[in-house]
TIDREN-595174 format. One record per residue (C-alpha): residue number from 1; residue in one letter; x, z, y. Coordinates in steps of 0.5 Angstrom, whole numbers. Layout:
BEGIN
  pos  code     c1     c3     c2
  NUM     A      X      Z      Y
...
# end
This chain:
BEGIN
  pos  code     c1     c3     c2
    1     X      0      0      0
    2     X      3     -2      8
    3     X      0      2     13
    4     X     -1     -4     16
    5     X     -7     -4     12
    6     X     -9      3     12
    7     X     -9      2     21
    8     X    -13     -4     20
    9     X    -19      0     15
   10     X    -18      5     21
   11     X    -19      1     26
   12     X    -25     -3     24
   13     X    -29      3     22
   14     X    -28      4     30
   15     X    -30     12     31
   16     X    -34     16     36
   17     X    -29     21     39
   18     X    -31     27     41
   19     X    -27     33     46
   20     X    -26     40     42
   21     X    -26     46     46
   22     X    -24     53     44
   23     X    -22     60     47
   24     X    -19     66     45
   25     X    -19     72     51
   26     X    -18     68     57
   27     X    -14     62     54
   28     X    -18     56     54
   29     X    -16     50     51
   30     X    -18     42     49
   31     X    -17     36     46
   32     X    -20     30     45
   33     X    -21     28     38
   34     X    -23     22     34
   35     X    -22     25     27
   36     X    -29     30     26
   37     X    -36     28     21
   38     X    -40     32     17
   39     X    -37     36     12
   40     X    -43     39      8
   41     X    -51     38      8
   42     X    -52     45      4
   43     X    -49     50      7
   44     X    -48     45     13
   45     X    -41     45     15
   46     X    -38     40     20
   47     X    -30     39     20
   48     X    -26     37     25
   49     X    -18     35     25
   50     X    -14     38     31
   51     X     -7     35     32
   52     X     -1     40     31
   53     X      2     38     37
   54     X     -4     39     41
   55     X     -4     46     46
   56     X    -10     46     42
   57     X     -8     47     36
   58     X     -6     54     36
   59     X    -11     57     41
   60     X    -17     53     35
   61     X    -13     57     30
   62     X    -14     63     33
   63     X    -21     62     36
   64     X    -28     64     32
   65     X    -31     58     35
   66     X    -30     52     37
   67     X    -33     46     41
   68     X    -35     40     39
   69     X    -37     34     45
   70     X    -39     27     43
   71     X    -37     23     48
   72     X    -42     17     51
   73     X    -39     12     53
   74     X    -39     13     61
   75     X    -36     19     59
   76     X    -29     15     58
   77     X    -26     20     65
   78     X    -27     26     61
   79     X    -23     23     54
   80     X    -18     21     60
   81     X    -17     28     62
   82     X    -17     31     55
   83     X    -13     26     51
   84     X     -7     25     56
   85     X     -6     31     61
   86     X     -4     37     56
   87     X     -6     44     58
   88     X      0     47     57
   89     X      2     44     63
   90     X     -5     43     67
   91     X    -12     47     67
   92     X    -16     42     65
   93     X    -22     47     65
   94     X    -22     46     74
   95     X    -23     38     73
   96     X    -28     40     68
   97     X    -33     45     69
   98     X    -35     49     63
   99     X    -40     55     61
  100     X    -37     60     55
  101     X    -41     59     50
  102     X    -43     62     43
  103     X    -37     66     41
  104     X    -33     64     48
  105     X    -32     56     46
  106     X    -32     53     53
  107     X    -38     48     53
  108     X    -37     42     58
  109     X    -43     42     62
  110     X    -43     34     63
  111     X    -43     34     55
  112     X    -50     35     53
  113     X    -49     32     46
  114     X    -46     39     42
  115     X    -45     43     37
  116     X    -41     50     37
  117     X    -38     51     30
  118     X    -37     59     28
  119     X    -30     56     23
  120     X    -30     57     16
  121     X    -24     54     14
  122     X    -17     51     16
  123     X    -14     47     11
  124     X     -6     44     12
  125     X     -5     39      8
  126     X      2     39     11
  127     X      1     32     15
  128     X      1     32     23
  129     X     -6     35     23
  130     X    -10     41     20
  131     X    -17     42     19
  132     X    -21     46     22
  133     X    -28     47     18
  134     X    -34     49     21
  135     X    -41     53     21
  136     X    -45     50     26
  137     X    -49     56     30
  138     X    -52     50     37
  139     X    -53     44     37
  140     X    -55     40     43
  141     X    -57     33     45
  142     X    -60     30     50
  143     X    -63     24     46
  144     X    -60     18     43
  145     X    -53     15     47
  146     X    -48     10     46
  147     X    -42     13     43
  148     X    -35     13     46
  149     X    -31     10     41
  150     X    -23      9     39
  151     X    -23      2     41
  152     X    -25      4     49
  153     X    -19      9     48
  154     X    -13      6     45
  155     X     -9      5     51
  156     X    -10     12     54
  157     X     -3     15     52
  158     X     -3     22     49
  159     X     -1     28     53
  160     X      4     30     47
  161     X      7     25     42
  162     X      5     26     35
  163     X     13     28     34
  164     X     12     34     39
  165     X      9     39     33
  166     X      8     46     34
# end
């Protein structure tokens, strides 16, 4: 197998992305992120992948709950701020207004299509994401959207490169 193929298959199934908030104490951080789905119908269980070398990462992995926001499509601002600029560096939180939600997971007001996960699970297969698996506790929509996807999002460089593991 070449990983050529492999990013073809990837790219062709175009994701949604979504931005992935979460909070310890006064420590609030967030990502965009384009590895998430569904994990479980009974119990409901919903997963989302956190890339190691995200400031993110360490606060999601101490957090209870996180934030899971799907991007619309004229939300490409906000995948801009969460996926470029990194928050060891900037606050991204006084660009971006946010209320605590359950558990303090930061909810983005401009974000109306949510869920809030109480984690369950985090699995390190050794690769440069882990995932962080989730009970949903709140879900939010304000009806039907046209998500954004990872083709309107594949020139935007990430404030940490992948090698930048923490």
């Amino acid at each position: 197998m070449t990983a050529d193929r492999f990013d073809d298959l990837m790219a062709a199934l175009d994701a949604p992305m979504t931005v992935v908030t979460a909070a310890v104490a006064e420590e609030r951080a967030g990502c965009l992120v384009g590895f998430h789905a569904q994990a479980s119908i009974e119990p409901a269980r919903y997963c989302v992948w956190i890339s190691k070398a995200n400031h993110t990462y360490p606060v999601a992995l101490r957090a209870s709950h996180l934030a899971v926001h799907l991007l619309a499509r004229e939300d490409l601002d906000l995948a801009e701020l969460f996926g470029t600029v990194s928050g060891d560096r900037v606050d991204k939180f006084a660009v971006a207004s946010a209320g605590a939600g359950p558990g303090g997971a930061p909810l983005l007001e401009r974000c109306p299509n949510r869920l809030v996960l109480r984690r369950v699970s985090v699995g390190d297969d050794g690769g440069d994401h882990v995932a962080v698996t989730g009970e949903p506790v709140l879900a939010e929509t304000a009806g039907p959207f046209e998500p954004l996807r990872l083709s309107q999002v594949s020139g935007l460089t990430p404030g940490h490169d992948n090698a930048e593991r923490r």
